[in-house]
Biopython code that builds the backbone (N, CA, C, O; Angstrom):
import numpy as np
from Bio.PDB.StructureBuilder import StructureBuilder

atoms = [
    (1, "UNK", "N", (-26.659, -28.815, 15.700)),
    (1, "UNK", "CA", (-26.496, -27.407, 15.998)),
    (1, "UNK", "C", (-27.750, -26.617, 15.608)),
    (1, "UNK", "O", (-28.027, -25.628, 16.287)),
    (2, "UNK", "N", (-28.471, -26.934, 14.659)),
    (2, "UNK", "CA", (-29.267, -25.877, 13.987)),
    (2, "UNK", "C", (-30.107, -26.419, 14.447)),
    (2, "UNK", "O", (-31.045, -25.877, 13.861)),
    (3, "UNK", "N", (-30.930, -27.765, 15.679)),
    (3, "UNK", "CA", (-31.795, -28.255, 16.182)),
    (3, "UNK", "C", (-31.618, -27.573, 17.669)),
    (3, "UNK", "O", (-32.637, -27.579, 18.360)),
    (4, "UNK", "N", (-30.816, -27.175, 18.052)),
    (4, "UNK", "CA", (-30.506, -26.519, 19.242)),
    (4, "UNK", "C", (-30.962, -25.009, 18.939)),
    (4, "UNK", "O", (-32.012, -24.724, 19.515)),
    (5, "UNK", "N", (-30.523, -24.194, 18.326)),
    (5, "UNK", "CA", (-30.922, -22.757, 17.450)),
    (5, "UNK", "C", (-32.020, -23.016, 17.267)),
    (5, "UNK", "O", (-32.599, -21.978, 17.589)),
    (6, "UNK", "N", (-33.113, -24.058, 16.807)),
    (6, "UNK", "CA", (-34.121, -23.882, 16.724)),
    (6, "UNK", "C", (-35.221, -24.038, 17.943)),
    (6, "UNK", "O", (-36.271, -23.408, 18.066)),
    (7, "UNK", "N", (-34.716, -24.990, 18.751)),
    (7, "UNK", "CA", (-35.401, -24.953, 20.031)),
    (7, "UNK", "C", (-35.133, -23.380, 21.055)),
    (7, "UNK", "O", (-35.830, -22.838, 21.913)),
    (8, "UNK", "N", (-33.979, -23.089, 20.539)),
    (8, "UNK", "CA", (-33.752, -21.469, 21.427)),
    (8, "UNK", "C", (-34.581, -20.741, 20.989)),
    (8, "UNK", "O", (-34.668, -19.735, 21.693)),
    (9, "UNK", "N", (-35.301, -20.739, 20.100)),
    (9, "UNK", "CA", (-36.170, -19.420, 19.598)),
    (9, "UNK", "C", (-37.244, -19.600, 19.236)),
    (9, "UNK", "O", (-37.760, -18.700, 18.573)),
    (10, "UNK", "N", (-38.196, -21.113, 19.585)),
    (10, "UNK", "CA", (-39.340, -20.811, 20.510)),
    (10, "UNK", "C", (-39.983, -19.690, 21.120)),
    (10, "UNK", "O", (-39.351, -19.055, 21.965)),
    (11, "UNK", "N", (-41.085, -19.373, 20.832)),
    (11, "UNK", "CA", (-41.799, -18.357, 22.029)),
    (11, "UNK", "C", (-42.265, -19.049, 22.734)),
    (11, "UNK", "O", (-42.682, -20.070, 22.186)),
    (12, "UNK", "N", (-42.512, -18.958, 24.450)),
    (12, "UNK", "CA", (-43.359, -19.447, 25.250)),
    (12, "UNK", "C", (-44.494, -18.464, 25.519)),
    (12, "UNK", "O", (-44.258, -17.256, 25.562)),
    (13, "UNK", "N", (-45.271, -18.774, 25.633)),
    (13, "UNK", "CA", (-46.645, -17.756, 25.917)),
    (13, "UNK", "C", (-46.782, -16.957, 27.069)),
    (13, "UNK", "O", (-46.911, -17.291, 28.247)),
    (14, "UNK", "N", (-46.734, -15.870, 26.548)),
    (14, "UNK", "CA", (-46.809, -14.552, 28.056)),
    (14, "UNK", "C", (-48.186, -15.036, 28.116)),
    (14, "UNK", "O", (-48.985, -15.349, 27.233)),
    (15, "UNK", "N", (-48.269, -15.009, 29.728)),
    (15, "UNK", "CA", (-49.942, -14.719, 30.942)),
    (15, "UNK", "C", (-49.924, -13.996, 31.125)),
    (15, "UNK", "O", (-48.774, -13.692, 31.441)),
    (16, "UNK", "N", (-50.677, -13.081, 31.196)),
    (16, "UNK", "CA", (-50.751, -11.382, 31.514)),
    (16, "UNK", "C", (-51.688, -11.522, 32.647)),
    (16, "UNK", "O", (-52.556, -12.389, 32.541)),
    (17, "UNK", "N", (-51.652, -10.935, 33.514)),
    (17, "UNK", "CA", (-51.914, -11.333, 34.568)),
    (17, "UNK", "C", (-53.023, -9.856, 34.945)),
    (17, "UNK", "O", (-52.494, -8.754, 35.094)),
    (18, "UNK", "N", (-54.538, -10.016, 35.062)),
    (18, "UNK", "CA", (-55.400, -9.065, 35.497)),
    (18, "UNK", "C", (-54.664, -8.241, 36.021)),
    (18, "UNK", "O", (-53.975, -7.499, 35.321)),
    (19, "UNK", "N", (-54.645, -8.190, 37.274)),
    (19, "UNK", "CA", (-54.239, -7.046, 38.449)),
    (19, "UNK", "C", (-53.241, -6.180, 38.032)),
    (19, "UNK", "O", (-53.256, -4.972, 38.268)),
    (20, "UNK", "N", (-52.101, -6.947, 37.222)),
    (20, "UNK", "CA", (-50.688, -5.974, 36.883)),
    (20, "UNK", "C", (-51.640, -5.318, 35.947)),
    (20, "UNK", "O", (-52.005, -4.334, 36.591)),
    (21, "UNK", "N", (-52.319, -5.286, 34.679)),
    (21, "UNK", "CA", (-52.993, -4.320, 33.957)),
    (21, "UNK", "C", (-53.330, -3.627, 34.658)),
    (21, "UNK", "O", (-52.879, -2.482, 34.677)),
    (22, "UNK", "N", (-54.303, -4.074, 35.549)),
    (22, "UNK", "CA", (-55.777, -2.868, 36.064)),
    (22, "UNK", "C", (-54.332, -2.109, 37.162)),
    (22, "UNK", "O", (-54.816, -1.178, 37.806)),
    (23, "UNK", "N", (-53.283, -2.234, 37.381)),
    (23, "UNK", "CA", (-52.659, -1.442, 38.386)),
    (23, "UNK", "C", (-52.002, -0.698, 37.447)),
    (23, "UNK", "O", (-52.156, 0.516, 37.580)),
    (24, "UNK", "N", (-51.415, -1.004, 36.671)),
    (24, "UNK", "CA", (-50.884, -0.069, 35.354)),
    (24, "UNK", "C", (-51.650, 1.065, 35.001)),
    (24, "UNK", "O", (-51.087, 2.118, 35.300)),
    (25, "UNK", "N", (-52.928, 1.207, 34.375)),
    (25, "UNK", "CA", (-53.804, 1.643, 33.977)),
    (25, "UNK", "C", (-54.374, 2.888, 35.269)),
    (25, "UNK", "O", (-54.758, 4.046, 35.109)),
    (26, "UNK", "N", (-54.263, 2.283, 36.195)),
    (26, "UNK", "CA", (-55.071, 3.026, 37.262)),
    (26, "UNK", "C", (-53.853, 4.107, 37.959)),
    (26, "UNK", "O", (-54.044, 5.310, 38.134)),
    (27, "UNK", "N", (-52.579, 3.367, 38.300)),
    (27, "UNK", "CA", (-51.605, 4.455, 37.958)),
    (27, "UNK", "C", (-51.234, 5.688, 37.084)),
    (27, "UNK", "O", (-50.895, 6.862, 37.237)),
    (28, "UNK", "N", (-51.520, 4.659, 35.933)),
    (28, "UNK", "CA", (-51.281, 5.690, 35.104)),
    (28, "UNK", "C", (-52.373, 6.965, 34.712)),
    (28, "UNK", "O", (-52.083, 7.973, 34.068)),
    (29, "UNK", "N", (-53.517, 6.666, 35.209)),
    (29, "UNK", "CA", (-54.296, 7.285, 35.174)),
    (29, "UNK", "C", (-54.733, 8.771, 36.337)),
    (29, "UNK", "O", (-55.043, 9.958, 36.233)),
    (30, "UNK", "N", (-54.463, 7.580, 37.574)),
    (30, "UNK", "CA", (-53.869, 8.396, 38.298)),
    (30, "UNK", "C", (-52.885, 9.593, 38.304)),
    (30, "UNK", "O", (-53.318, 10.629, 38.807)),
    (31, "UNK", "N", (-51.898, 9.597, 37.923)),
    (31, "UNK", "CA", (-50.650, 10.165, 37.527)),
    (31, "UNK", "C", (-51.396, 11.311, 36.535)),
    (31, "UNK", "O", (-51.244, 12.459, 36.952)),
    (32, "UNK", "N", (-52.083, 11.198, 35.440)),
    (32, "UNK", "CA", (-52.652, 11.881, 34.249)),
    (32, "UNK", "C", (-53.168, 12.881, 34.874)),
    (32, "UNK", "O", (-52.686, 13.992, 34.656)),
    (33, "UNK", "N", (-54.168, 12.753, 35.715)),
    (33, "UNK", "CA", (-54.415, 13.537, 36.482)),
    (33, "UNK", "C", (-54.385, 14.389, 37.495)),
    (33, "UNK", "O", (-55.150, 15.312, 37.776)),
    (34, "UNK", "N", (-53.221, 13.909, 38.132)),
    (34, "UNK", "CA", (-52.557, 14.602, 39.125)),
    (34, "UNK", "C", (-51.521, 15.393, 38.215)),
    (34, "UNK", "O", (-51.527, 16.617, 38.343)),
    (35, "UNK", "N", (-50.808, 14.940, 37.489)),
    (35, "UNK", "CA", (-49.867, 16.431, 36.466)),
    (35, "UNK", "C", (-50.959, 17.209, 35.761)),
    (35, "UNK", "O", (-50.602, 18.387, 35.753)),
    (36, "UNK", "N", (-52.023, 17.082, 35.222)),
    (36, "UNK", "CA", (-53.341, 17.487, 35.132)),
    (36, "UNK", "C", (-53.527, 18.819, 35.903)),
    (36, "UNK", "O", (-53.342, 19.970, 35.508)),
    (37, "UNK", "N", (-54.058, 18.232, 37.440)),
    (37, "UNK", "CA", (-54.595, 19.115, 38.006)),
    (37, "UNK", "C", (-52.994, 20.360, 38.571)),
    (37, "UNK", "O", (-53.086, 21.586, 38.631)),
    (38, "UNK", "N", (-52.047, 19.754, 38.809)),
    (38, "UNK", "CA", (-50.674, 20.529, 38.966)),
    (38, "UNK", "C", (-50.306, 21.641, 37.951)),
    (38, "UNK", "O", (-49.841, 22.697, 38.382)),
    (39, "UNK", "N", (-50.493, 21.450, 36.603)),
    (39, "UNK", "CA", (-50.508, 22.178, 35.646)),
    (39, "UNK", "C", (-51.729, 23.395, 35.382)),
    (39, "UNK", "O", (-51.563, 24.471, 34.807)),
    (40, "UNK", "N", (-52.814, 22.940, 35.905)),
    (40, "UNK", "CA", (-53.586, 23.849, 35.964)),
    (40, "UNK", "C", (-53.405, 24.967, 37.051)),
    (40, "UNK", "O", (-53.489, 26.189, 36.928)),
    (41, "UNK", "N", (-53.124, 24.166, 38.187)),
    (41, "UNK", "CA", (-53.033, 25.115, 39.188)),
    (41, "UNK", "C", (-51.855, 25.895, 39.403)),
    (41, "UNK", "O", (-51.929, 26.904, 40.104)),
    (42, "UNK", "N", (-50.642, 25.500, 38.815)),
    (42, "UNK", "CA", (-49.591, 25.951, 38.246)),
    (42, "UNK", "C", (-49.610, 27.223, 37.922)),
    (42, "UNK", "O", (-49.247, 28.255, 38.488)),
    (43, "UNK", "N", (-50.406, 26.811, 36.272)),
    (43, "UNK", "CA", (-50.732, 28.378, 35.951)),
    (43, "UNK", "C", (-51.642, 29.623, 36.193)),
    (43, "UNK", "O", (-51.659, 30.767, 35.738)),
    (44, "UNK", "N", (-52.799, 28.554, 37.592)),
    (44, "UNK", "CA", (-52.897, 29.869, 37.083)),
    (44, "UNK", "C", (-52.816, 30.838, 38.858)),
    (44, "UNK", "O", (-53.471, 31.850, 39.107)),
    (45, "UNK", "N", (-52.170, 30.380, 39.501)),
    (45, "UNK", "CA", (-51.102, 30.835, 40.342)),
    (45, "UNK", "C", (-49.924, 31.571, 40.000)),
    (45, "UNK", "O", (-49.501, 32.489, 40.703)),
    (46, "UNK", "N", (-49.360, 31.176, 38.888)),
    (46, "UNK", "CA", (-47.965, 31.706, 38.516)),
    (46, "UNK", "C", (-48.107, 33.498, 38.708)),
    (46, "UNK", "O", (-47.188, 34.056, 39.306)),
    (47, "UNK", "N", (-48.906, 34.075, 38.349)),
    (47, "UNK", "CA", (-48.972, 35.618, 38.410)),
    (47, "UNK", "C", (-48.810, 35.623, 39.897)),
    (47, "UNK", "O", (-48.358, 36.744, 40.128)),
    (48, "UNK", "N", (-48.913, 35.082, 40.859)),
    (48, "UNK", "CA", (-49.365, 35.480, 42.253)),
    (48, "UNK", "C", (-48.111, 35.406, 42.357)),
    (48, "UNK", "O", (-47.412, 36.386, 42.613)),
    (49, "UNK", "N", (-47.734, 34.412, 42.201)),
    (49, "UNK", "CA", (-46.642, 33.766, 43.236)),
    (49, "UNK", "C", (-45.031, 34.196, 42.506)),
    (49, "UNK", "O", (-44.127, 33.759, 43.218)),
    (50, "UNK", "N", (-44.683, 34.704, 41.661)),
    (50, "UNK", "CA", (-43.688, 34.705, 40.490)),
    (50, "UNK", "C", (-43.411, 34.073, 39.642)),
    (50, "UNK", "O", (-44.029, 33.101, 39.208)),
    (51, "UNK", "N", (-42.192, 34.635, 39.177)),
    (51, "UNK", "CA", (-41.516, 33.659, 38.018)),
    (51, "UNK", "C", (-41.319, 32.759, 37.923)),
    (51, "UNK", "O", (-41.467, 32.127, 36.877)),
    (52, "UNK", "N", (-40.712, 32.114, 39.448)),
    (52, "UNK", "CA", (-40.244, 30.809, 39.775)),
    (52, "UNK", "C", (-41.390, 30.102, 39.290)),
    (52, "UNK", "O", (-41.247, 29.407, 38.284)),
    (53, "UNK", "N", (-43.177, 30.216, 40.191)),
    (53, "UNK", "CA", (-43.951, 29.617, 39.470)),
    (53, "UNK", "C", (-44.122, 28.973, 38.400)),
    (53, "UNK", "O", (-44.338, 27.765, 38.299)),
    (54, "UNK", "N", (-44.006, 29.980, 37.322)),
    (54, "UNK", "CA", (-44.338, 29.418, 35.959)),
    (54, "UNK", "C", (-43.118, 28.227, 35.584)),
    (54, "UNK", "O", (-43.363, 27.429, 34.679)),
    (55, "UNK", "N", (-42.072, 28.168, 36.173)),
    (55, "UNK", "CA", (-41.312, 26.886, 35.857)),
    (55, "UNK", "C", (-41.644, 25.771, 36.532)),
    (55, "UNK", "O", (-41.117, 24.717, 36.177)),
    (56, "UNK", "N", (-42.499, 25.774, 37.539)),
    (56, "UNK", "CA", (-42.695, 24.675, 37.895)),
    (56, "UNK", "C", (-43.648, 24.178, 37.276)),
    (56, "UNK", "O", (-43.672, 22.949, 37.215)),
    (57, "UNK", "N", (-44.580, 24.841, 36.716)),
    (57, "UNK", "CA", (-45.935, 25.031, 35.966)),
    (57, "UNK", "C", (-45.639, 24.191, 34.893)),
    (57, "UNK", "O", (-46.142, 23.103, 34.615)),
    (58, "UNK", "N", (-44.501, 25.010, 34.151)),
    (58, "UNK", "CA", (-44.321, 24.039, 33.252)),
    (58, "UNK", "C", (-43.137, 22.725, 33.380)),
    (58, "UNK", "O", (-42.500, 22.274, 32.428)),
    (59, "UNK", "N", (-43.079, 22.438, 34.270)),
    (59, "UNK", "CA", (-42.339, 21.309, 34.819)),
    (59, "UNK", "C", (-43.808, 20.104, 35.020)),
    (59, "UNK", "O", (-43.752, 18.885, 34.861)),
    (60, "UNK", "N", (-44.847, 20.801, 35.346)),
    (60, "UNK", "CA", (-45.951, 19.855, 35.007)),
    (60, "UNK", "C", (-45.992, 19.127, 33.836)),
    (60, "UNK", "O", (-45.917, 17.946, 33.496)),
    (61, "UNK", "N", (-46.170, 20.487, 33.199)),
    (61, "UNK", "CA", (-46.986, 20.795, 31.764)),
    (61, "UNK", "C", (-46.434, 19.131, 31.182)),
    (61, "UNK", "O", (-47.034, 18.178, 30.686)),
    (62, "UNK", "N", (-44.635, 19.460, 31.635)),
    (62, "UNK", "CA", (-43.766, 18.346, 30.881)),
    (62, "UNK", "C", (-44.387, 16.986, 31.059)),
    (62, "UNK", "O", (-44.555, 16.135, 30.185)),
    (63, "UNK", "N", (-44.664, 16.930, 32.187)),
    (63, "UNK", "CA", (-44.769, 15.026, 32.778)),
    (63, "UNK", "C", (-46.135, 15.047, 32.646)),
    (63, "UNK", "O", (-46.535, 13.909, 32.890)),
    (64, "UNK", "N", (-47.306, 15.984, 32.306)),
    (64, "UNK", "CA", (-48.616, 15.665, 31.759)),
    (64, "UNK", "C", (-48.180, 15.353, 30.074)),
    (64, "UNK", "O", (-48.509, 14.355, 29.433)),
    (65, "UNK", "N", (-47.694, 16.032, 29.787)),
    (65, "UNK", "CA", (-47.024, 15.401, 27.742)),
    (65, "UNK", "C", (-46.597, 14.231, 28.115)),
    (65, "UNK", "O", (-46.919, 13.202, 27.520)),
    (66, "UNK", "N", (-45.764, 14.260, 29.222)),
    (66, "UNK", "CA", (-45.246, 12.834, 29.109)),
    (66, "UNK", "C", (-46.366, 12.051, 29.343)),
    (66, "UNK", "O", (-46.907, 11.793, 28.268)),
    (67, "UNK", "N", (-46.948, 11.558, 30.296)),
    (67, "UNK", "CA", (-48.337, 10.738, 30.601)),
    (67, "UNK", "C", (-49.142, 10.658, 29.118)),
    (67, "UNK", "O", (-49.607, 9.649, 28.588)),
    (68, "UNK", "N", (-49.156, 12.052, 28.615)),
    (68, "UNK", "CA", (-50.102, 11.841, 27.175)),
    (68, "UNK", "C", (-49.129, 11.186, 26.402)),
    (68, "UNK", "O", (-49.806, 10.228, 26.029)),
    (69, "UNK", "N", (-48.088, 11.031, 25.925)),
    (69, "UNK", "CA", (-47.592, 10.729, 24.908)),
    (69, "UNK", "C", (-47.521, 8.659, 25.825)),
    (69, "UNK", "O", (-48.193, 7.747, 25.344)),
    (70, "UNK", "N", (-46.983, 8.539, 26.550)),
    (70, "UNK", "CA", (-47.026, 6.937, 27.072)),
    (70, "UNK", "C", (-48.183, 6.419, 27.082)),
    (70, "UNK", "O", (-48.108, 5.195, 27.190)),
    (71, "UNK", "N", (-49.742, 6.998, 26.986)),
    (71, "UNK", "CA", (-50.637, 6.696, 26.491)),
    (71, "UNK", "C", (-51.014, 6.339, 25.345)),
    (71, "UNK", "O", (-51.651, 5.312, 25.113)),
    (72, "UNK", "N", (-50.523, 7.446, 24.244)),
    (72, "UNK", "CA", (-50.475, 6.833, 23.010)),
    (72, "UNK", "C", (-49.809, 6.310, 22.727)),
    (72, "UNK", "O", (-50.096, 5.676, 21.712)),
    (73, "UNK", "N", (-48.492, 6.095, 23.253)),
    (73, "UNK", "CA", (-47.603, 4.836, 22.907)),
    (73, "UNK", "C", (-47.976, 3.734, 23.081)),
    (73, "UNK", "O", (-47.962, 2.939, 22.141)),
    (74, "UNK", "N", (-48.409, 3.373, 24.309)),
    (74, "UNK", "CA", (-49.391, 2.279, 24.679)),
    (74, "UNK", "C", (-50.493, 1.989, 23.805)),
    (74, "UNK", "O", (-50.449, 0.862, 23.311)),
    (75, "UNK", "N", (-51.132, 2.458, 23.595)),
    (75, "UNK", "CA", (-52.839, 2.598, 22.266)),
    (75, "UNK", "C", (-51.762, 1.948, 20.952)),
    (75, "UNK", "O", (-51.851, 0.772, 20.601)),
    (76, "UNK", "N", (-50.661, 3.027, 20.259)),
    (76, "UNK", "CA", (-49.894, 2.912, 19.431)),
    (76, "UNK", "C", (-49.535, 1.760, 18.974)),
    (76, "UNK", "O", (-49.820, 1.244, 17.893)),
    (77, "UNK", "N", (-48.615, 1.191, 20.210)),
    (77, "UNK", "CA", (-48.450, -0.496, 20.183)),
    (77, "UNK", "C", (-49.119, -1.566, 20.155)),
    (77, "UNK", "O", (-48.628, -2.582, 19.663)),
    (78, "UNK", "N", (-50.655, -1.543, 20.796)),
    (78, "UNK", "CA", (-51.384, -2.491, 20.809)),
    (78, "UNK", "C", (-52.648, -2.372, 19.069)),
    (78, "UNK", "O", (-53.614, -3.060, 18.739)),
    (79, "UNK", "N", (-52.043, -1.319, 18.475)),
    (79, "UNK", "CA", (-52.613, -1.706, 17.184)),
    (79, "UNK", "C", (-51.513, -1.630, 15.359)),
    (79, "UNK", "O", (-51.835, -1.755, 14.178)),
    (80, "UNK", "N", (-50.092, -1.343, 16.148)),
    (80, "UNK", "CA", (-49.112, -0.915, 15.378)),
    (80, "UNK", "C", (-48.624, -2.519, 14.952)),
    (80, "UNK", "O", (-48.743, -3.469, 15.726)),
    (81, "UNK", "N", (-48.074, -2.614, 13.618)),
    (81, "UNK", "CA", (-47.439, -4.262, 13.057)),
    (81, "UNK", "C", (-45.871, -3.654, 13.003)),
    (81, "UNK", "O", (-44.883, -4.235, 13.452)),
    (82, "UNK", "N", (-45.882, -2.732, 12.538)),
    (82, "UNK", "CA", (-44.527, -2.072, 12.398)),
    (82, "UNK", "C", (-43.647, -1.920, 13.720)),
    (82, "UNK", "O", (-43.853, -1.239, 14.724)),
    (83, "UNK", "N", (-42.712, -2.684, 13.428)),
    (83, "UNK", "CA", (-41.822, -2.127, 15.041)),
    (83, "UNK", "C", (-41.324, -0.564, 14.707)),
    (83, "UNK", "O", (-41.755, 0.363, 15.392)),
    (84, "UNK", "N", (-40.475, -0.357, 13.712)),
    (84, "UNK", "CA", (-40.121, 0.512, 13.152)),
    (84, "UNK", "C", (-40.843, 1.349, 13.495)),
    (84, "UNK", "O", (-40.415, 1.928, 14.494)),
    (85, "UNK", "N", (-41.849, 1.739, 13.107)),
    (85, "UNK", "CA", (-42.662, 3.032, 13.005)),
    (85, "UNK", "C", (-42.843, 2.886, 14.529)),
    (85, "UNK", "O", (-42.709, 3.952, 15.131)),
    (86, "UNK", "N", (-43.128, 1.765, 15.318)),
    (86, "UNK", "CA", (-43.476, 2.263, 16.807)),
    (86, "UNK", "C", (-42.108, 2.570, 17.839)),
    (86, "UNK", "O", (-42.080, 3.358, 18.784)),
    (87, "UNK", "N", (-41.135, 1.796, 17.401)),
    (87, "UNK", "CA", (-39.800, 2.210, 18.145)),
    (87, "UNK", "C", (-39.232, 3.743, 17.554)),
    (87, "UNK", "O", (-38.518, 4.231, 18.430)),
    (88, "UNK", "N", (-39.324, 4.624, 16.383)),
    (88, "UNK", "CA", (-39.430, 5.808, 16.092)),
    (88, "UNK", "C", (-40.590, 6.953, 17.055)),
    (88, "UNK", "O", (-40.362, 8.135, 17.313)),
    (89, "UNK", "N", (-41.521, 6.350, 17.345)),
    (89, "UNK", "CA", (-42.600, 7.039, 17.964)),
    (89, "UNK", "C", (-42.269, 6.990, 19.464)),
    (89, "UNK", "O", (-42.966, 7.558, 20.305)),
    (90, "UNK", "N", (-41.153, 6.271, 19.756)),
    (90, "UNK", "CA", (-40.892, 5.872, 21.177)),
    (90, "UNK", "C", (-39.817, 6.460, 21.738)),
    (90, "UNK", "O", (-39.392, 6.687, 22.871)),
    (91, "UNK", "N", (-39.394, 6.700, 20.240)),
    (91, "UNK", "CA", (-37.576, 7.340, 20.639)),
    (91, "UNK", "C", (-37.662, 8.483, 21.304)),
    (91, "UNK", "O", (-36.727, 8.469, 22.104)),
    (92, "UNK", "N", (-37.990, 9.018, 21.365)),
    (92, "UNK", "CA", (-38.043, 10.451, 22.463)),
    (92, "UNK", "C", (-39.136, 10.524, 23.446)),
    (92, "UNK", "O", (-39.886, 11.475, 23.665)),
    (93, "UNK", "N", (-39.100, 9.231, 24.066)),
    (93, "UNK", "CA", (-40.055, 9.114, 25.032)),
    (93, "UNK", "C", (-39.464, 9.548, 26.369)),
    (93, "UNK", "O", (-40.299, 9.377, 27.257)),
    (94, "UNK", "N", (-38.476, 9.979, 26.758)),
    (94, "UNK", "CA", (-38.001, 10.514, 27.912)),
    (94, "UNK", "C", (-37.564, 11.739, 27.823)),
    (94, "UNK", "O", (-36.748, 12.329, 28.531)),
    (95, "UNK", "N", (-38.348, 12.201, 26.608)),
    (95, "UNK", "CA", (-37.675, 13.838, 26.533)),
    (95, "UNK", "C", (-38.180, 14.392, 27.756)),
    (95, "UNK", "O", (-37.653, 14.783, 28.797)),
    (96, "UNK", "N", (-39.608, 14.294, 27.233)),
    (96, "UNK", "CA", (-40.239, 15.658, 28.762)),
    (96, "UNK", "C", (-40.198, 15.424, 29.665)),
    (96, "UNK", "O", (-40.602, 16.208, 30.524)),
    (97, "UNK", "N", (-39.582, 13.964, 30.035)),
    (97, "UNK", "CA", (-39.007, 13.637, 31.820)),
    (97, "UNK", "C", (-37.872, 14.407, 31.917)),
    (97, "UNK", "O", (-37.467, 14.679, 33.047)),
    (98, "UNK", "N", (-37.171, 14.886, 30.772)),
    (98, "UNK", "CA", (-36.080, 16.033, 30.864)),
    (98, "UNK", "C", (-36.066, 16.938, 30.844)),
    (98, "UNK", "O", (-35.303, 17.679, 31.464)),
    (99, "UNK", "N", (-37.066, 17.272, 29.987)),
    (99, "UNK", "CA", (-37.342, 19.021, 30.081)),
    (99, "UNK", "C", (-38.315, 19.386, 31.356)),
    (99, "UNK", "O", (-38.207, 20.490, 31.891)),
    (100, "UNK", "N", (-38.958, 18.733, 31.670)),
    (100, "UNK", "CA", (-39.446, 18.974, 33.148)),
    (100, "UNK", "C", (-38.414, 19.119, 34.175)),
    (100, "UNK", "O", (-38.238, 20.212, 34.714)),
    (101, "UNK", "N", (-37.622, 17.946, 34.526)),
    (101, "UNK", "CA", (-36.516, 18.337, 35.304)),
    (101, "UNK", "C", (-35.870, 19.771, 35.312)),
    (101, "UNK", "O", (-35.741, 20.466, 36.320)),
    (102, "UNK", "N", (-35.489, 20.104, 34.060)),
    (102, "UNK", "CA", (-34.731, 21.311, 33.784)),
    (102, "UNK", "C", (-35.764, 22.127, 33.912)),
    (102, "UNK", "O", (-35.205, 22.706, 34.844)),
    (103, "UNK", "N", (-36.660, 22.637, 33.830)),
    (103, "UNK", "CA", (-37.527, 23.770, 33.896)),
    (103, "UNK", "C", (-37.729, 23.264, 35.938)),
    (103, "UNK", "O", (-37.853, 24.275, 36.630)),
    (104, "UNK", "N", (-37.748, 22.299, 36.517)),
    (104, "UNK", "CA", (-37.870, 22.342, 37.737)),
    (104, "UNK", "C", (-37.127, 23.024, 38.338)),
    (104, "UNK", "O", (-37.380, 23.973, 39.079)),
    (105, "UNK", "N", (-35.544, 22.290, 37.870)),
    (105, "UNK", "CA", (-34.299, 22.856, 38.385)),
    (105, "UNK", "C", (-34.188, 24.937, 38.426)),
    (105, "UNK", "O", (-33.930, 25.755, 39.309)),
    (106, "UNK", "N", (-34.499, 25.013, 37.151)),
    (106, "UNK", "CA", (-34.864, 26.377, 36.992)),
    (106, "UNK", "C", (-35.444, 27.205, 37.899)),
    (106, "UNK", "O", (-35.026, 28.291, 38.301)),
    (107, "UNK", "N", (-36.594, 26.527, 38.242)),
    (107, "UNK", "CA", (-37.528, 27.365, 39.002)),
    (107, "UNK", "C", (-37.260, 27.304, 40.618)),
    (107, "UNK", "O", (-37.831, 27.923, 41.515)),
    (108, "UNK", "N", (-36.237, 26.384, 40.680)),
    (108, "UNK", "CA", (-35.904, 26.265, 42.049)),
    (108, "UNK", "C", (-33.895, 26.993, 41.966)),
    (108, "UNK", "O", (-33.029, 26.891, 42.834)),
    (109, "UNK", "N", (-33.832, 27.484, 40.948)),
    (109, "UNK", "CA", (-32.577, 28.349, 41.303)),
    (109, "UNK", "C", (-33.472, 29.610, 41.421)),
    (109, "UNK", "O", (-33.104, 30.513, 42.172)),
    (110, "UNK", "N", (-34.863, 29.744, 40.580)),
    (110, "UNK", "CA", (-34.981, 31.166, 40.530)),
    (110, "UNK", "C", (-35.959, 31.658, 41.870)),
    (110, "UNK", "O", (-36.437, 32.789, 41.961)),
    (111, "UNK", "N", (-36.109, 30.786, 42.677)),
    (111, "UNK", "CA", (-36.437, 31.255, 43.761)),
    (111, "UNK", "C", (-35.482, 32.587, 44.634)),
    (111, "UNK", "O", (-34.272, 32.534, 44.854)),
    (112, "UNK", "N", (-36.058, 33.290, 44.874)),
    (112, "UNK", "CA", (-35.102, 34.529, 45.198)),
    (112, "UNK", "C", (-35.697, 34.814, 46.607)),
    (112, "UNK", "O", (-35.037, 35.806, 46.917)),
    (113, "UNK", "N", (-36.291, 34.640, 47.359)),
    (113, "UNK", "CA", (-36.734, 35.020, 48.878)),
    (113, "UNK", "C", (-36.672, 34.258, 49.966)),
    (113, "UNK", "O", (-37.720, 34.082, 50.588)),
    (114, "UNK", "N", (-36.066, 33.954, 50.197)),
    (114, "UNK", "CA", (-35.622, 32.573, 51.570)),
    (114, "UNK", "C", (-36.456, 33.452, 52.667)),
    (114, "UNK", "O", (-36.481, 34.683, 52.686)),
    (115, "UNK", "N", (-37.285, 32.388, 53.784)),
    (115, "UNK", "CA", (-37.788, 32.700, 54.978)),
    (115, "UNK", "C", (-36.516, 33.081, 55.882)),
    (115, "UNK", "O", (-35.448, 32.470, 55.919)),
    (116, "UNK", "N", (-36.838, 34.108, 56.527)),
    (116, "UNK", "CA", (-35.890, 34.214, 57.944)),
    (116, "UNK", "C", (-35.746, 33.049, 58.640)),
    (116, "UNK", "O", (-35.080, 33.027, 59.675)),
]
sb = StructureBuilder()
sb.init_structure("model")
sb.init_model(0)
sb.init_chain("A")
sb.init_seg("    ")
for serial, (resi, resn, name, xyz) in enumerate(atoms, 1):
    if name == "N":
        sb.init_residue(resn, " ", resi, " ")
    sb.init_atom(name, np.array(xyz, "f"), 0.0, 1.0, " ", f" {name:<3s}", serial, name[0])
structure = sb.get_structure()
């Protein structure tokens, strides 16, 4: 029994495979910059355009924190020994995919002028 338990918990060796990195990375980088440039232009439109604006603005703002913070989570993990301290740093990693939503949702009830 305990020769069986011990063959189950073996590691076999992850291959990490070039391309899935460099597509990770370039996504994600991608992405950084596009909530980036959305957030900028966000705000500084929002006076023109209304209120609604500024919620979408900051519906950016959210998923650029988010992009920054999965960055340092990423950096975080590849020099962290502690799971602990990195699964704490992780735990609210889908906040600002929420608070973006909700500030979206917002800004799309507070639209007030429908086209004819």
């Amino acid at each position: 029994m305990t020769l069986a338990l011990t063959l189950a918990q073996t590691e076999t060796p992850q291959i990490q495979s070039t391309s899935l990195v460099v597509t990770i990375v370039a996504l994600l980088g991608a992405g950084l910059a596009g909530w980036l440039v959305a957030t900028v232009l966000g705000f500084s439109r929002a006076r023109a355009f209304g209120p609604s604006t500024r919620w979408f603005a900051l519906s950016a703002l959210c998923l650029l924190i988010y992009h920054i913070q999965f960055v340092a989570f990423g950096l975080l993990g590849m020099t962290e020994t502690d799971m602990a301290k990195l699964l704490s740093f992780g735990a609210f990693f889908n906040l600002f995919v929420f608070l973006g939503s909700i500030c979206a949702i917002i800004g799309f009830v507070r639209l007030t002028n429908p086209r004819p």
